[in-house]
Phi, psi and omega in degrees: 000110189261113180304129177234132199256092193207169138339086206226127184295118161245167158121171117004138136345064177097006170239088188290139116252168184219164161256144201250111188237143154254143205210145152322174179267304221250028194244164165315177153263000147263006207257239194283161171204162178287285208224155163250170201245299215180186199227142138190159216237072221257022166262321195290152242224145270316175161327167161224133167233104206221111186259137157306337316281325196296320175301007204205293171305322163309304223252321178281343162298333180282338197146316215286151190250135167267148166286180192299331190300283200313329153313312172297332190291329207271002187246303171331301225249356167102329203295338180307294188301328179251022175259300172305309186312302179256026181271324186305322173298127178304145179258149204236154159288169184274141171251136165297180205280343193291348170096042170261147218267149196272326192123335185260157189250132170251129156288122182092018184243172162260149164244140203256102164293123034115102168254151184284051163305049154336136173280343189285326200296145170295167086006129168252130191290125156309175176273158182242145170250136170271009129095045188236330189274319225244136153260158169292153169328285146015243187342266183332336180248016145287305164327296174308322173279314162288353173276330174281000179271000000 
C-alpha cells in the first residue's frame, strides 16, 4: 500500500481551499483518507498554511511520499529540513550496560560503549609530523603577502 501525503479539495465553487491528508495512493482525491494533517488555503492575502509537524514527520518517517505541492508545503513551513536532518543521521544500535549490542536501532542516538579505564593504558599518542611537509603559519602568509606584491 503505497501512503501518500496530499491535497484533498474543500470549499466553494472557483474559492479552492485544501486539507493536507494522508490518503492510499490508489484511493480518490477527495474520498477516503487515513488522517488529516493540516489545512491550506491559497486565496487568502497570505496564504494560510498550518501543517502538524509532529504528525507529518510521524507519518514522512513511516514512509508515506508528499506529492510536489505538498513537499512545497512541507519546505515553506521548515518540517522538509528537519525530515532530512534526521533521515541523514546514521542509525547507530543500542549497547546493553555490558556494551553488548541488543538489536534494536534507534535513528538518531548515538550509541556510547562503557569505558574502560585503566592506569596501564597508554595514552593514544597524536600523530607527529615532522614538519617537512607543513610551513608554519607565520612563514605562509609573509609568503603569500610578498607574492601579491
Amino acid at each position: 500500500m503505497a501512503v501518500k501525503i496530499r491535497l484533498m479539495r474543500v470549499g466553494k465553487k472557483k474559492q479552492p481551499t485544501y486539507r493536507v491528508v494522508v490518503a492510499d495512493g490508489r484511493s480518490p482525491r477527495d474520498g477516503r483518507f487515513i488522517e488529516i494533517i493540516g489545512q491550506y488555503a491559497p486565496r487568502q492575502d497570505p496564504s494560510l498554511v498550518q501543517i502538524d509537524e509532529d504528525q507529518a514527520l510521524a507519518w514522512l518517517r513511516k514512509g508515506a511520499q508528499p506529492t510536489e505541492q505538498v513537499q512545497k508545503l512541507l519546505i515553506s513551513t521548515g518540517v522538509w529540513e528537519k525530515y532530512e536532518a534526521d533521515r541523514s543521521k546514521p542509525a547507530v544500535t543500542k549497547l546493553n550496560r555490558k556494551g553488548y549490542k541488543t538489536g534494536k536501532v534507534t535513528p538518531g542516538v548515538k550509541a556510547e560503549k562503557p569505558a574502560k579505564a585503566s592506569a596501564d593504558a597508554p595514552a593514544e599518542a597524536a600523530p607527529v609530523s615532522d614538519g617537512a611537509d607543513e610551513a608554519p603559519a607565520e612563514d605562509a602568509a609573509t609568503e603569500e603577502a610578498e607574492a601579491a606584491e
